[in-house]
C-alpha positions as CSV (number, residue, x, y, z in Angstrom):
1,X,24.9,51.0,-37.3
2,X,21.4,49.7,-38.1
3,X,21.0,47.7,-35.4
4,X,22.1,50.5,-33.1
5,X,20.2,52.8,-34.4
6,X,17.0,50.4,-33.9
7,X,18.0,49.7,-30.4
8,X,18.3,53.5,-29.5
9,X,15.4,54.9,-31.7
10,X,11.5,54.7,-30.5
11,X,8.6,52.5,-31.9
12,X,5.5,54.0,-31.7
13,X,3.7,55.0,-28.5
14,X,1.2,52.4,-27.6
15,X,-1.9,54.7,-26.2
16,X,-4.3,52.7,-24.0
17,X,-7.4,55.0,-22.5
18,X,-9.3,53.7,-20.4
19,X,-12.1,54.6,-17.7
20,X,-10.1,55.6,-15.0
21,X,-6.6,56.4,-16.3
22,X,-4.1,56.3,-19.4
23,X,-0.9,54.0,-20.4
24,X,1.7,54.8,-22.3
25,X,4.2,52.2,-23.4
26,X,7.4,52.7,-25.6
27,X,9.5,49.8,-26.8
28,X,12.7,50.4,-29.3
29,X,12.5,50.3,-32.3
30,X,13.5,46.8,-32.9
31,X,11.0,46.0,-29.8
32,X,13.8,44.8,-27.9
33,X,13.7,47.0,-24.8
34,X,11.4,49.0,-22.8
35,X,11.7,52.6,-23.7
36,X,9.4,53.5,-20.9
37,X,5.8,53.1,-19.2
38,X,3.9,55.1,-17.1
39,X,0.3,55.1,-15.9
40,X,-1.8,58.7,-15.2
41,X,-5.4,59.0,-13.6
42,X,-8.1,60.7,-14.9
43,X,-10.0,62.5,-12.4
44,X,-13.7,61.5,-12.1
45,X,-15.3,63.9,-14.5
46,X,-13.6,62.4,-17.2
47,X,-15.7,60.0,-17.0
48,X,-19.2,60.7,-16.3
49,X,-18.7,64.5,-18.4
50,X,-19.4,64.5,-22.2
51,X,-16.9,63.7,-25.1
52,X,-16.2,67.6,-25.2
53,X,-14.8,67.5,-21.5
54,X,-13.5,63.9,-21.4
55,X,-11.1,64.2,-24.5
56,X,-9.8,67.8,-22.8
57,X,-9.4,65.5,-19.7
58,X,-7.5,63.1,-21.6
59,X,-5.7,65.4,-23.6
60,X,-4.1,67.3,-20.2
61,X,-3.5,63.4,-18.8
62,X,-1.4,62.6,-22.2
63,X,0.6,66.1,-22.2
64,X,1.6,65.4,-18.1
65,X,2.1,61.8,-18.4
66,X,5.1,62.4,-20.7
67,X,6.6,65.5,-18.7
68,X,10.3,64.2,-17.7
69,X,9.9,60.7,-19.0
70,X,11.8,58.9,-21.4
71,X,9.7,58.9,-24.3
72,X,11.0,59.6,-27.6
73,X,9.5,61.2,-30.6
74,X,5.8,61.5,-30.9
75,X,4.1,59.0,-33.0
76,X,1.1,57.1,-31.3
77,X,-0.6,54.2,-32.0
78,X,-4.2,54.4,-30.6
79,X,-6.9,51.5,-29.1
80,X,-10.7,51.4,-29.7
81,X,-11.7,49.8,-27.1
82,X,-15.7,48.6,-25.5
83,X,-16.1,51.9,-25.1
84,X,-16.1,52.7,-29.0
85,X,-16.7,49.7,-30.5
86,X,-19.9,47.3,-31.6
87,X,-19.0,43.8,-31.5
88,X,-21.3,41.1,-33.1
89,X,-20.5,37.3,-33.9
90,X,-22.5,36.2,-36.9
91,X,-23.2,33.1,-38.4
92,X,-23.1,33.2,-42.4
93,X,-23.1,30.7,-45.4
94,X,-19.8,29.8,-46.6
95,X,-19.0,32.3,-49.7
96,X,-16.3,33.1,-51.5
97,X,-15.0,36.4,-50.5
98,X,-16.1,38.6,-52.3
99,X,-19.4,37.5,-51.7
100,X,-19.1,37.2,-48.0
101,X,-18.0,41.0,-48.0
102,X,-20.9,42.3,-49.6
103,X,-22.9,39.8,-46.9
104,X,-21.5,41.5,-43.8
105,X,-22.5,44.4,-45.3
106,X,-25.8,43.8,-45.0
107,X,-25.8,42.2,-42.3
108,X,-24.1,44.8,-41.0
109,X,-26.8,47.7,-42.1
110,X,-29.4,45.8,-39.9
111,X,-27.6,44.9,-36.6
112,X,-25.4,48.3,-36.3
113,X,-27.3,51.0,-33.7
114,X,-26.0,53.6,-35.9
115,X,-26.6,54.0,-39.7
116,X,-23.9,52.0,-41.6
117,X,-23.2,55.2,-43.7
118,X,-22.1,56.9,-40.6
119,X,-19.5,53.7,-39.6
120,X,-16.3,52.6,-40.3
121,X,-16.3,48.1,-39.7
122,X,-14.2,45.4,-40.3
123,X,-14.8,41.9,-39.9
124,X,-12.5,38.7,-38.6
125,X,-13.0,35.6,-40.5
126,X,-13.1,33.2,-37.6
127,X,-13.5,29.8,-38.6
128,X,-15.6,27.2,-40.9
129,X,-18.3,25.2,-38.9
130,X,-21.5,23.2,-39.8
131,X,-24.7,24.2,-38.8
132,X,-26.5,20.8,-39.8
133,X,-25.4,19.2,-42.9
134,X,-24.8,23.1,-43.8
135,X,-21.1,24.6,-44.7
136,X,-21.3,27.7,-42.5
137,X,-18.3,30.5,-41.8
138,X,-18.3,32.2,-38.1
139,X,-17.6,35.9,-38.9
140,X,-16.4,38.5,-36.1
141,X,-18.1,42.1,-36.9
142,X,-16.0,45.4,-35.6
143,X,-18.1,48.7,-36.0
144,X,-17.1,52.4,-34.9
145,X,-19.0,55.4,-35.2
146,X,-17.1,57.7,-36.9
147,X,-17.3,60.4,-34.9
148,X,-16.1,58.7,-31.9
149,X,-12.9,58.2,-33.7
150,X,-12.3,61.3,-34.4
151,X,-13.4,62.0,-30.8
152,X,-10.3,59.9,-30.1
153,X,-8.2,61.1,-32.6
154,X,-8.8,64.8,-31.4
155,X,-8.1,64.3,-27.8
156,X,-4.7,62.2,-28.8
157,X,-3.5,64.9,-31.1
158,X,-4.3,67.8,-28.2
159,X,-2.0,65.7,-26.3
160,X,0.8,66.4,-28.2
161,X,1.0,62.8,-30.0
162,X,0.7,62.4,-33.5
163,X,-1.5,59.5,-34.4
164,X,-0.1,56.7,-36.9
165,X,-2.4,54.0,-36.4
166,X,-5.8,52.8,-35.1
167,X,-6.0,49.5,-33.6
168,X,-8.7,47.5,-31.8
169,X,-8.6,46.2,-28.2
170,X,-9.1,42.5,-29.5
171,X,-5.9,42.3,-31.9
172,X,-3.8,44.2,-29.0
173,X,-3.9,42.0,-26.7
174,X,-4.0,39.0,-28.9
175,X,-0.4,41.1,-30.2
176,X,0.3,41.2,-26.7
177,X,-0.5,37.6,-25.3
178,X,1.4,36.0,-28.5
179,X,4.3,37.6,-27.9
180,X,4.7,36.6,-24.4
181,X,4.9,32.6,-25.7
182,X,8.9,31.1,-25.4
183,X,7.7,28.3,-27.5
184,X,6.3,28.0,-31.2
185,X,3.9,25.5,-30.2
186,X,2.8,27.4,-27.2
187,X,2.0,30.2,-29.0
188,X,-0.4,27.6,-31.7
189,X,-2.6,26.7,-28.7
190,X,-6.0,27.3,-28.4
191,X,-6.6,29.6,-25.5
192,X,-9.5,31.7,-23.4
193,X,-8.6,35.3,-23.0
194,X,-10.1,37.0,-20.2
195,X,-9.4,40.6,-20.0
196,X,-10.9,42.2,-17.0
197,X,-11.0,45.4,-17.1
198,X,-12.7,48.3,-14.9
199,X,-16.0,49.0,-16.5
200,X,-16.1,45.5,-18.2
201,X,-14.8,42.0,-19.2
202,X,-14.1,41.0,-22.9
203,X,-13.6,37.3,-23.3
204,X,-12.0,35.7,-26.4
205,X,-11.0,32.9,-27.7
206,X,-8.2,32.1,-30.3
207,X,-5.4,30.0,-31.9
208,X,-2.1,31.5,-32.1
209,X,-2.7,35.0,-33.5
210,X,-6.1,34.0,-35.5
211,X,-9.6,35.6,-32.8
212,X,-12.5,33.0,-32.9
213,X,-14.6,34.4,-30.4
214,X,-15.2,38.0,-29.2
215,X,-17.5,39.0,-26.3
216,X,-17.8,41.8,-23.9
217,X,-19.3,41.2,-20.1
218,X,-20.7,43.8,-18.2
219,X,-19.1,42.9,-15.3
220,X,-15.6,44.5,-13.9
221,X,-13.7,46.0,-11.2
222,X,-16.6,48.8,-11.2
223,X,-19.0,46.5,-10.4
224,X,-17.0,44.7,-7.4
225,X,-16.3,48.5,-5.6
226,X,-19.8,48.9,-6.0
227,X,-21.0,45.9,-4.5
228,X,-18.3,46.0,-1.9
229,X,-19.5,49.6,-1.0
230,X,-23.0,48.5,-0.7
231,X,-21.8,45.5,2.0
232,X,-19.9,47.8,3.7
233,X,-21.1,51.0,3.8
234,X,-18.6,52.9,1.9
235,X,-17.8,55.3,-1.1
236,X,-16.8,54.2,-3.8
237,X,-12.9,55.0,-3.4
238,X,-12.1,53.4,-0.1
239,X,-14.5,50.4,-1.2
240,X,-11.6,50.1,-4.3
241,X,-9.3,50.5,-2.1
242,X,-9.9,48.4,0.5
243,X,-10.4,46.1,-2.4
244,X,-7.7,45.8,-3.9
245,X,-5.2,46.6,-1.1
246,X,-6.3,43.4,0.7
247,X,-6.3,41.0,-2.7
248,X,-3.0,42.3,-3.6
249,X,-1.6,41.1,-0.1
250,X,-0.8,37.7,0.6
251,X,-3.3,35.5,2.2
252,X,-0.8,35.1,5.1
253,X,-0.8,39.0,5.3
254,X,-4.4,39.5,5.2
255,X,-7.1,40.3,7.7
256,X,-9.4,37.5,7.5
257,X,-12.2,39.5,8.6
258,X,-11.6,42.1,5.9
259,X,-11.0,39.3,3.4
260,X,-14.1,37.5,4.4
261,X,-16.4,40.5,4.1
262,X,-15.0,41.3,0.7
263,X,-15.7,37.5,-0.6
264,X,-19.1,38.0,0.6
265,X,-19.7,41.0,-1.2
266,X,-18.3,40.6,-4.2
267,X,-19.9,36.7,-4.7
268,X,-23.2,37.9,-6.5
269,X,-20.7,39.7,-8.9
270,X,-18.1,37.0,-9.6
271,X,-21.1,34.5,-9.7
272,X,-22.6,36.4,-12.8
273,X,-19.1,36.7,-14.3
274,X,-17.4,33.3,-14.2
275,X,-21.4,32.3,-15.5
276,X,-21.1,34.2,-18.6
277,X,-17.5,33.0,-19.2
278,X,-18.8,29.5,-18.6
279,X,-21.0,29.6,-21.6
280,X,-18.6,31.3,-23.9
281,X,-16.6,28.0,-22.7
282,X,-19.1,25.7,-23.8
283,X,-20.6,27.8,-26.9
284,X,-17.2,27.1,-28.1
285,X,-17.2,23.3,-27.2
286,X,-20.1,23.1,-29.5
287,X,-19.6,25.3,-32.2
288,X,-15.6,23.9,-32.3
289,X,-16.0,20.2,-31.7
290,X,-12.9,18.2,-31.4
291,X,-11.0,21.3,-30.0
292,X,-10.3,21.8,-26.7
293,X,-9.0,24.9,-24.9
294,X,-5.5,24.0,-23.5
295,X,-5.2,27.3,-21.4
296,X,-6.9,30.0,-19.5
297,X,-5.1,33.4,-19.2
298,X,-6.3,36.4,-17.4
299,X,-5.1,39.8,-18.1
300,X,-6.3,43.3,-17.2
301,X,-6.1,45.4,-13.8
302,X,-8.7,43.1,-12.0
303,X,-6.3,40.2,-12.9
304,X,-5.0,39.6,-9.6
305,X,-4.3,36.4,-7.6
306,X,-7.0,35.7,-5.8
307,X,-9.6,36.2,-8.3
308,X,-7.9,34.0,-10.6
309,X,-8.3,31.4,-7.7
310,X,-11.8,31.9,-7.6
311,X,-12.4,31.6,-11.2
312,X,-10.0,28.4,-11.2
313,X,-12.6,27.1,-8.7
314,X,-15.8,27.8,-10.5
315,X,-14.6,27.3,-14.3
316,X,-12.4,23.9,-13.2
317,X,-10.0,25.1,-15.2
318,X,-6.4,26.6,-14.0
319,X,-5.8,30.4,-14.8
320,X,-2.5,32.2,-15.7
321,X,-2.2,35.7,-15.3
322,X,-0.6,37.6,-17.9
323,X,3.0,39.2,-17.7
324,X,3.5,41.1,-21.1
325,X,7.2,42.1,-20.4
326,X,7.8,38.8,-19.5
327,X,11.5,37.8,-20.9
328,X,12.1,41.5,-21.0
329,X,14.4,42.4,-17.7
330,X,14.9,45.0,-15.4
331,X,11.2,46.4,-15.8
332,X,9.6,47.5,-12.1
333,X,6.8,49.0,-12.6
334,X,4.2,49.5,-9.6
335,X,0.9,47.0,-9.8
336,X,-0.8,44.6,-11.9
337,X,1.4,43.6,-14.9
338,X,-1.8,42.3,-16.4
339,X,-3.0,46.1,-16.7
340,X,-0.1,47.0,-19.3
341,X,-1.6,44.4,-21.5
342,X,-3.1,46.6,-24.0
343,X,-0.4,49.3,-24.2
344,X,2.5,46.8,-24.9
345,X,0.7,45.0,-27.6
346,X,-0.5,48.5,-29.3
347,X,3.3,49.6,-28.6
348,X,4.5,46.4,-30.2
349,X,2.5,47.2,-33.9
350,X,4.6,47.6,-37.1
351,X,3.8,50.8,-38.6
352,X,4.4,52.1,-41.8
């Protein structure tokens, strides 16, 4: 009866918002199948209009997302993503722990943009180094403005969900990526994690489930419409999707005029991006010596083929794209399985 009952029941509702649309992803209880999934725009003023019209934007996109679907219950686990949170790698002495909380503390009271009294942080213990002949720890800092939480945790709760747990971008996808690994050992590698999202890119790096390295990029699939429109003299909607609609064909299917135009355009763009994740590859190289990165994935609904091909070329380094229902079967859904990323591992947290 148990495990029927887990098989039949819903886990909580993984809640991604991001720029341009939301996901909603619902495994079993027991996480075994896919409950259901289901993407809904936003229209354009919800994201250039304040938090006051956004959050009633994405509180009508939640409510009619769900209409008809197959979605059980209303629990919700939610995702502070770039948009919300302040991200800062810092370098301290090597204390014990009590002592290194009350350091990040203070660290954090100088480096947040917002007083620290007005925050709610965390911080990732990343990993013991030497600076020198000196013992020092790399410490990951995650800081949200309380108010845009409960920015967040108003507009979910309009939308008819019931929020039971805030999560951060970073340990979703991690969630996500680990769970997509058929073998232990696979899953203990050291890997690049290249999310590449709309607005921007957040790059990390980490072994098994344990984050090392945490940066954001402004560079993303905003940027390439915009430079693509520029080339080509169009708005920003048939620039996306001209876009995307020629990367997503194959390259026998293509027009190689089209194609051709789009490289050019976009090159100034993926120059400046596979640059920034160059030196995240080699800041690591230092800071890690003796440890190597034994794979590249991409995720996120700029992961596609051919710009995983063109980061292959400039990083040297072969890129996977991300599948997270992978081993789960009979799931269609349209697009980019990279872009589920974040839902699936939000949907995939133990709750209380």
């Amino acid at each position: 009866m148990r495990n029927w009952l887990a098989r039949h029941q819903g886990g909580p509702i993984g809640v991604d918002i991001g720029a341009r649309c939301v996901k909603l992803v619902q495994f079993s209880a027991d996480r075994s199948r896919l409950l259901d999934a289901v993407r809904w725009e936003l229209p354009p003023e919800a994201e250039t209009g304040d938090a006051l019209v956004r959050g009633r934007h994405i509180a009508q996109a939640l409510q009619q997302a769900r209409e008809g679907r197959r979605f059980r219950g209303s629990s919700a686990v939610l995702c502070l993503n770039h948009r919300q949170l302040f991200v800062q790698n810092l370098r301290l002495p090597r204390l014990d722990t009590a002592n290194l909380a009350r350091q990040v503390e203070q660290e954090a009271a100088g480096r947040l943009p917002f007083p620290l009294e007005e925050a709610d942080y965390r911080f990732v213990e990343a990993a013991e180094i030497r600076q020198g002949e000196s013992p020092m720890r790399e410490v990951i800092l995650l800081a949200c403005r309380r108010s845009m939480l409960q920015e967040q945790l108003d507009a979910i709760e309009a939308g008819g969900l019931r929020p039971v747990s805030v999560d951060v971008e970073p340990a979703a996808l991690l969630r996500s990526f680990i769970q997509q690994q058929r073998r232990e050992e696979d899953a203990r590698q050291r890997c690049l994690l290249v999310h590449l999202g709309y607005s921007r890119t957040t790059v990390m790096i980490a072994e098994g489930d344990h984050l090392l390295f945490l940066k954001h990029i402004e560079a993303g699939g905003g940027q390439f419409d915009r430079a693509v429109a520029d080339k080509l003299q169009l708005d920003a909607s048939e620039a996306s999707a001209l876009r995307r609609h020629n990367g997503d064909r194959r390259a026998d299917q293509q027009d190689p005029v089209v194609a051709r135009s789009v490289a050019e355009a976009v090159r100034p763009v993926l120059e400046r991006l596979s640059g920034e994740i160059s030196m995240c590859m080699r800041y690591h190289s230092v800071t890690f010596r003796g440890h190597s990165l034994a794979r590249v994935v991409l995720s996120g609904g700029e992961a596609g083929p051919e710009l995983a091909q063109a980061l292959e070329q400039r990083l040297n380094a072969k890129c996977e794209l991300s599948d997270p229902f992978r081993g789960r079967a009979n799931i269609d859904l349209p697009g980019r399985r990279g872009q589920w990323d974040v839902a699936v591992g939000l949907a995939l947290r133990l709750v209380a």
